[in-house]
LUMTOR-146674 format. One record per residue (C-alpha): x, y, z; residue in one letter. Coordinates in steps of 0.2 Angstrom, whole numbers, plus 5000, padded with zeros to 4 digits. Layout:
LUMTOR-146674
XYZA/...
//
This chain:
LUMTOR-146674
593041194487X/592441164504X/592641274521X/593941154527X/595041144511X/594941304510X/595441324530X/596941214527X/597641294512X/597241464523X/598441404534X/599741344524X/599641504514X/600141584531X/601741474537X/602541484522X/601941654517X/601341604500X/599741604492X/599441434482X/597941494475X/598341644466X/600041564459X/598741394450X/599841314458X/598241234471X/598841124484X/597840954480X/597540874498X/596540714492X/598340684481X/599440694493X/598440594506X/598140444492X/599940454488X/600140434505X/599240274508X/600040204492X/601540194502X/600540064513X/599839964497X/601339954492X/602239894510X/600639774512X/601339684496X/603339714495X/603439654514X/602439504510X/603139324516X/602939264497X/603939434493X/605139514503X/604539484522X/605339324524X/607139384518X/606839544528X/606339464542X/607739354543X/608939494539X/608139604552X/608339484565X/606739464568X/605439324567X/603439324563X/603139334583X/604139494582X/603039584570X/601639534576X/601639564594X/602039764587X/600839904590X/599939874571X/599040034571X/600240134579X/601540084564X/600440114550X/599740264558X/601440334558X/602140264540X/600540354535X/601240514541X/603040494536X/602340464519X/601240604519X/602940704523X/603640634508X/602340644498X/601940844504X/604140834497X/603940754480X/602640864473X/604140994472X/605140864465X/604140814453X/602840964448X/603941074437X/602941214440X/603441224458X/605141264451X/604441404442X/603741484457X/605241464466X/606241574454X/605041714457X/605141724475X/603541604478X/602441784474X/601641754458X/600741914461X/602442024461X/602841914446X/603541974428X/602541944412X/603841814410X/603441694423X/601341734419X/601841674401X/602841514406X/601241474414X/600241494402X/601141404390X/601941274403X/600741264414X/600141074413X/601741014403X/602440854410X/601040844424X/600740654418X/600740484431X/602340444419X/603340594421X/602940594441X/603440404442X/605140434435X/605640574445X/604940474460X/606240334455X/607540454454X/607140544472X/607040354479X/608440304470X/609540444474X/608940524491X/607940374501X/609140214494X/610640314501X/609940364517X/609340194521X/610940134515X/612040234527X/610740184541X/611039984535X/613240014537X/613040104555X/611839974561X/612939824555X/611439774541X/611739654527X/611839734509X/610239604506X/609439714519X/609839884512X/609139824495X/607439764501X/607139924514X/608040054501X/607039944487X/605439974497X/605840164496X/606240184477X/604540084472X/603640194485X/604240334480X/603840304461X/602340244464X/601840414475X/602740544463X/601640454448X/600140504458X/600540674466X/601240734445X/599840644437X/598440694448X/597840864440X/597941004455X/596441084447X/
//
């Protein structure tokens, strides 16, 4: 592991008062950061004029002049952030592990034999692109569809709208949890 990894997990280890490394429980950086940038794949193709872009356009109120006389690098720079934010989210959501270590406190060392055994015997169970992708839908479909939902009524937006942006979320978010779950931490 390099110096740097090892600096940022340092650091994590000390705002949440937890140490990853002695629950093999490893937070995977490189997963989280290509889960990340899926989100942009995946906006590259969803927001497409032959997809969704036209439709979204017109029910954004906006035209092809609009988008483009934007500040490109400053809106993918922060999409690539916010998706990080989820993505840093749906490792929870999707490694069952993480639940595991909640129940102890987020201490492995202070840990009963109980939780040492669950992890031997569990401790790469359902870490497969598959089982992240499903709960990815689920956190999309339940968590980002609504919220954008909510947004689309209090802004006046059609129901077309809200099924293209919260769509955008769902497949995002499948797409990220099937990487962050599939993606071996070790």
């Amino acid at each position: 592991m390099s110096n740097n990894y090892s600096l940022i997990l340092n650091l994590i280890d000390y705002i949440w008062f937890i140490n990853l490394k002695e629950k093999n429980m490893d937070f995977n950086l490189l997963a989280l950061l290509t889960a990340a940038f899926s989100s942009l794949i995946v906006g590259f193709i969803w927001y497409n004029p032959k997809v969704f872009g036209s439709i979204w356009m017109k029910e954004a109120g906006l035209n092809y002049a609009d988008v483009k006389a934007g500040n490109l690098m400053k809106t993918l720079g922060l999409s690539f952030i916010y998706a990080f934010f989820i993505a840093f989210i749906l490792q929870s959501l999707t490694i069952h592990q993480f639940g595991a270590l909640g129940m102890v406190g987020g201490d492995a060392t202070i840990a009963k034999s109980s939780y040492t055994d669950f992890m031997a015997d569990y401790g790469n169970a359902f870490r497969t692109f598959r089982h992240g992708a499903i709960h990815g839908f689920l956190a999309g479909l339940l968590f980002a569809l609504p919220i954008i939902g909510t947004s689309a009524l209090h802004e006046k937006r059609s129901f077309k709208y809200t099924l293209i942006a919260g769509g955008f979320w769902v497949v995002s978010c499948m797409v990220m949890g099937g990487i962050i779950c599939g993606w071996p931490f070790n």
